[in-house]
N, C-alpha and C positions, 0 to 999 in steps of 0.2 A: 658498511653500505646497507641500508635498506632495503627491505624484500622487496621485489618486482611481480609484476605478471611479466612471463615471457612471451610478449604477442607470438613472436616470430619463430617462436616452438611450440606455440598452441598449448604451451603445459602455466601451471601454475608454483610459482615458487615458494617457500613457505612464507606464511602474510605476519607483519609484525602484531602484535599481540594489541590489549586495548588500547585505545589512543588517547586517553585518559590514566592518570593514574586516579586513585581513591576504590572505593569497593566498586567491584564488577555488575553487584546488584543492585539497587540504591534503594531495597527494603518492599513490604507489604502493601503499605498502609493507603488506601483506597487513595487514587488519584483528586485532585480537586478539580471544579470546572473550570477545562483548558481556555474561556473564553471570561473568567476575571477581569475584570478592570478596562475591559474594550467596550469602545462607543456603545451607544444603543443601539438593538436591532430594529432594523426599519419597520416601519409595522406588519408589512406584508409577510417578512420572514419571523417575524414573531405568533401572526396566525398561523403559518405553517409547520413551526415549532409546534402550537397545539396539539395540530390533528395529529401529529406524526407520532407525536410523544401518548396523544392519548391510543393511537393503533397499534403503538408498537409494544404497549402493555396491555393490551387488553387479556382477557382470562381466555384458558380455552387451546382450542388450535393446537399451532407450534407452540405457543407458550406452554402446554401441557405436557410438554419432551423433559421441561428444566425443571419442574418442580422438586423432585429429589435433590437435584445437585444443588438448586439456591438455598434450598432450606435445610438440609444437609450433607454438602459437598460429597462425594463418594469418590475412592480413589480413580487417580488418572486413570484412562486405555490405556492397556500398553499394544492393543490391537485394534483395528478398524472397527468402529465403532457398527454393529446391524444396522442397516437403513430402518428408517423411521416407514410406517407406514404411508401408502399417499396420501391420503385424508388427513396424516398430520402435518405437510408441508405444504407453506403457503407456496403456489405456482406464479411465475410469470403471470400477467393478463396479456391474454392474445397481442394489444397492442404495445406491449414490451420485447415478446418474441425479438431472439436478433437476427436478421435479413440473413438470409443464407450464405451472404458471401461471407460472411462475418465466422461463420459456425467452423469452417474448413480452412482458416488460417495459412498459407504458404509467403511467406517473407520473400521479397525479390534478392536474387542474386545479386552481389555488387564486384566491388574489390574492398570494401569495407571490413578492417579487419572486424574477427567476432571471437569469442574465447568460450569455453563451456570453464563455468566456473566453479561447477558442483552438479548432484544430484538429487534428484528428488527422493523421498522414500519407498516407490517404487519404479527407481534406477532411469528414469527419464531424464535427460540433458536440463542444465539452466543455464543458457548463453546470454550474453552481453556483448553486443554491438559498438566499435569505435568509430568517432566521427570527430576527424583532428589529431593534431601531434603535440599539444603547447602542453605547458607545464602546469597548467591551472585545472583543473579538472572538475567537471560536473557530473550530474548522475538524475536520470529518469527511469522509473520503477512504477511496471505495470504489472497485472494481474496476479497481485499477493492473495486474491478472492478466487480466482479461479475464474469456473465457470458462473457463478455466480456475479461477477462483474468483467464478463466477457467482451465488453465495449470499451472495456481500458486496453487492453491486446491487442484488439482493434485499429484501438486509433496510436497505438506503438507500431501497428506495420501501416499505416498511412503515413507517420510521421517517417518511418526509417523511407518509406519511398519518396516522399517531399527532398531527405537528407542526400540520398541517394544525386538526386536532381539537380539539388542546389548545394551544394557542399561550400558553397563560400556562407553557409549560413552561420555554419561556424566562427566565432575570431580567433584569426591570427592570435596563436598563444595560448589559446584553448583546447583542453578533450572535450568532449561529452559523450558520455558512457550511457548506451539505453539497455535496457532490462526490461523484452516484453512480455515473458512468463513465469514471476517467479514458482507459481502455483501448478507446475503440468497436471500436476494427478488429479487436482481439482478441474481442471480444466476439460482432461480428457474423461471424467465420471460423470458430468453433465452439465446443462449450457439451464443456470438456474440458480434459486437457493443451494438445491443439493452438490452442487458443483464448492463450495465455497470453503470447506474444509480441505486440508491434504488427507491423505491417505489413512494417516491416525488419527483424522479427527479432531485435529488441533486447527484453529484460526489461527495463521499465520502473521496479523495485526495484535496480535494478543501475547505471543510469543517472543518478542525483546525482552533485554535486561531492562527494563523501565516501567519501574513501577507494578510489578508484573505480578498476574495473580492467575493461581489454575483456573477457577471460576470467580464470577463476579454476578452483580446484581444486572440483570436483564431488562431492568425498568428504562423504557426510552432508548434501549438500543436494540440493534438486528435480532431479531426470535424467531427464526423461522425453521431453524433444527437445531441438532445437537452437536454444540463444539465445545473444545475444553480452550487452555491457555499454556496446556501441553504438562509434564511433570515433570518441568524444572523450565527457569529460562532457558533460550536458544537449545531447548531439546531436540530442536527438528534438523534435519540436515539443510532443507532449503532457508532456516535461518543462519544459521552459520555458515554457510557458503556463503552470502550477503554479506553476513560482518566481516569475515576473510578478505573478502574483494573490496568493499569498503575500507578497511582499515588498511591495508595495503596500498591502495590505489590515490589517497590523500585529495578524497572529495572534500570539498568546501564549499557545496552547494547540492540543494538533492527535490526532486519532487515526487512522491509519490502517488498514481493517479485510481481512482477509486470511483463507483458509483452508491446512488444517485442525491442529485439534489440539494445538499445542507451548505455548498460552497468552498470557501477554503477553509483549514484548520493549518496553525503553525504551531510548530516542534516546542515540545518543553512545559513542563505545568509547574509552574505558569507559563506561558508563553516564552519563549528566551528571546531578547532584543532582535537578534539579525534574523533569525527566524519569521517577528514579526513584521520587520521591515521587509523580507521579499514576499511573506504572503499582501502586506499592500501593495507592491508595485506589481504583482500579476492578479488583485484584485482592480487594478486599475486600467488594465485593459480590457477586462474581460465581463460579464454579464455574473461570475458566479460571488457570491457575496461572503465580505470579508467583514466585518465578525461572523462564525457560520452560520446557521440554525443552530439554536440547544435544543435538543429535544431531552435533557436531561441525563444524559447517559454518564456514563462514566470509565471515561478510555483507562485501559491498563494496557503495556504490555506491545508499546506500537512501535515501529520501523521508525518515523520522525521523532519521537521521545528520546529512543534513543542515540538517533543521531542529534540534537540539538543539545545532549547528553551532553555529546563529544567533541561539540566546538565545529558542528554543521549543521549551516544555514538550513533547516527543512520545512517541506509542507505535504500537508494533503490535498490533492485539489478531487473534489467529487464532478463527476459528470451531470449532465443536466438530468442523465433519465438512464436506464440501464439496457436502450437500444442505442441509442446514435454515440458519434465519437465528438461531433463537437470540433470538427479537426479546424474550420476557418477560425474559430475563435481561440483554441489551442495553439495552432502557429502562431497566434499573437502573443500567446503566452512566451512559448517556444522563445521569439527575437526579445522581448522582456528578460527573459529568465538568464538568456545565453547575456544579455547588455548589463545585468542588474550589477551593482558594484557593494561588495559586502562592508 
């Protein structure tokens, strides 16, 4: 018999190992662009690719944190990395600040079962939410960034209280599993850039068996402090609690929600087919755009890579901005994502 979560003992029982066979790691060598061989980008998100790509390298700043590690990687932390001074970290601007109701988080009470499925590095809960009993199971996964993308958490407890509400949202014959803080430590060390690492200073996007590298080149992606890719895959505990429950739990469908701005990305480089089939059909309800922005980066090391790994459907979906949740257009996701037929 295959390993369970025991809801109904609140404990966890040991989780079947990869779901995959072949090697655990699937190697170094610099990811390629996840967004190959997809339609053209509209032009508008092609200008915004520009700017972003050209801001997000510029000299200076936070980019001035990486220069030792790009140009000569230096061994992992094995402890929390000193805060960067504040002059080196790019801040919110006032109008990204998130509303205060936002900042104090309290999840309503339901009868919905919920499971602590691990801990974070500094011994904070990471719960996961049920909604349904069927056999098919799905999975949403919010704040892997912490505080730094505090409006995915957000809109995980509007959605649990939508679910709360409407629980025939669900189909007949369905789970769906939410996950709305995989990140506590980041979460609870601040509502920002600086919130975005866990505890050791690892990006928890960075941190899969896929394709996975300690550091990477910074060009065109997030530069705003100092993260690693950890010293080793799934070194972190809030990554391996996730593959545990994941691999246990026999999701076959997954979203993971992030800000801001670039749209959807789907699981796998290249792209893996079913992957790319439900980032279109929840790019087709929704306003955020499917091929995403490139602004040139180059993913290693991500939550969906590695599940589209494993023979699950995955995406990123980014929020519009890093205050709002976006939740009218999200519920349309939401009935999309729960109807999508893999």
């Amino acid at each position: 018999m295959q390993a369970r979560y025991d809801w109904s003992a609140m404990a966890v029982s040991a989780p079947r190992p990869c779901l995959r066979g072949g090697p655990a790691f699937p190697g170094r060598e610099l990811a390629p662009n996840r967004t190959a061989g997809a339609r053209e980008i509209p032009f508008r998100s092609a200008w915004l690719a520009v700017v972003l790509g050209l801001f997000l390298s510029l000299p200076g700043g936070s980019a001035a944190a990486y220069e030792a590690e790009t140009a000569d990687p230096q061994p992992i932390r094995s402890e929390p990395p000193t805060p960067p001074p504040a002059a080196a970290i790019e801040r919110l601007s006032a109008g990204d600040e998130l509303p205060s109701e936002q900042r104090d988080l309290r999840f309503p009470s339901s009868e919905a079962p919920s499971l602590v499925i691990g801990y974070s590095v500094e011994g904070r809960p990471i719960e996961v939410l049920r909604f349904g009993e069927g056999a098919r199971s799905r999975m949403i996964v919010a704040g892997i960034h912490g505080g730094s993308e505090a409006n995915t958490t957000a809109l995980a407890a509007e959605m649990v209280a939508y679910l709360h509400a409407h629980p025939e949202t669900v189909p007949d014959g369905m789970t769906l599993y939410l996950l709305p803080q995989l990140n506590p430590d980041g979460a609870a060390r601040a509502s920002g850039p600086e919130g975005r690492a866990n505890a050791r200073g690892v990006d928890l996007n960075r941190n899969w068996p896929a394709a996975w590298q300690p550091v990477w080149s910074r060009s065109g992606c997030w530069n705003f402090g100092p993260t690693t890719g950890g010293d080793r895959p799934a070194s972190e505990p809030e990554t391996m609690s996730l593959i545990q429950f994941i691999s246990a739990s026999h999701i076959e469908a997954l979203i993971s929600y992030h800000s801001a701005a670039l749209g959807i990305f789907a699981g796998g480089q290249p792209p893996e087919a079913r992957s790319q089939r439900l980032a279109e059909a929840l790019a087709a309800v929704s306003t955020y755009p499917f091929p995403p922005v490139d602004t040139g980066c180059v993913f290693t090391g991500q939550l969906i890579d590695w599940a589209a790994n494993n023979g699950i459907a995955a995406v990123d979906i980014e929020l519009h901005n890093h205050r709002d949740t976006d939740l009218e257009e999200n519920l349309a996701i939401l009935a999309a994502f729960l109807g999508w037929q893999p």
